[in-house]
C-alpha positions in Angstrom: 41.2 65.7 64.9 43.5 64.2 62.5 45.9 67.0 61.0 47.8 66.6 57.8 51.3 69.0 56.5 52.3 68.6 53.3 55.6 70.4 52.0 54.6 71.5 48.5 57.5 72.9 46.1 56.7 76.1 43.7 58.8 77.0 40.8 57.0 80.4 41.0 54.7 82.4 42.9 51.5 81.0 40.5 52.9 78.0 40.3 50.0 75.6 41.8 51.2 72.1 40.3 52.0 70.2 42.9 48.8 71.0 45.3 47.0 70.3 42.3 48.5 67.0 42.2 48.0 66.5 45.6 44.2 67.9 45.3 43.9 65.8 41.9 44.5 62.6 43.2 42.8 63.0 46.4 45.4 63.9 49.2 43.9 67.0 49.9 40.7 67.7 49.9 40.4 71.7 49.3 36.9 72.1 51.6 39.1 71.4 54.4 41.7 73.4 53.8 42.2 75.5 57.0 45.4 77.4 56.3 48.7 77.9 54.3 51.9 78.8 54.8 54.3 80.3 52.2 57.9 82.0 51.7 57.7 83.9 48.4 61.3 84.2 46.7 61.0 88.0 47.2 63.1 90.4 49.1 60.0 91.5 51.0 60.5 95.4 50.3 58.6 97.9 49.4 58.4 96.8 45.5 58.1 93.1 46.2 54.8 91.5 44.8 55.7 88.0 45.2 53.8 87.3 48.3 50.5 89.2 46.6 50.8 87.4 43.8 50.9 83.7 45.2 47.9 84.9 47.4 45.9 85.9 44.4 46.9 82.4 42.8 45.9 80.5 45.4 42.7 82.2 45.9 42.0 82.1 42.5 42.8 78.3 42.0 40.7 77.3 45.5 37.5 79.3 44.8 36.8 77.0 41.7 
């Protein structure tokens, strides 16, 4: 099975440019998409919603 990693930068937690890029032109295709790995730029407490907020975005962005 041939595996592909791609390091992807975000200027936020919504920000989905560059794997869009990378969708866009053909890189990636999102059907095979089998996981992702993130850091948020949260402190991970208590009232941190970074992480739930990329999560939303990227769910959002690969159910279309």
């Amino acid at each position: 099975m041939k595996v592909g990693i791609f390091k992807v930068p975000q200027n936020s937690p919504d920000d989905l440019t560059a794997l869009d890029d990378l969708i866009q032109s053909g890189k990636i295709d999102p059907a095979k998409i089998v996981a992702i790995l993130g850091k948020a730029e949260g402190n991970g407490r208590v009232n941190d919603f970074t992480r739930g907020f990329a999560v939303q975005s990227l769910q959002n962005y690969l159910a279309a």
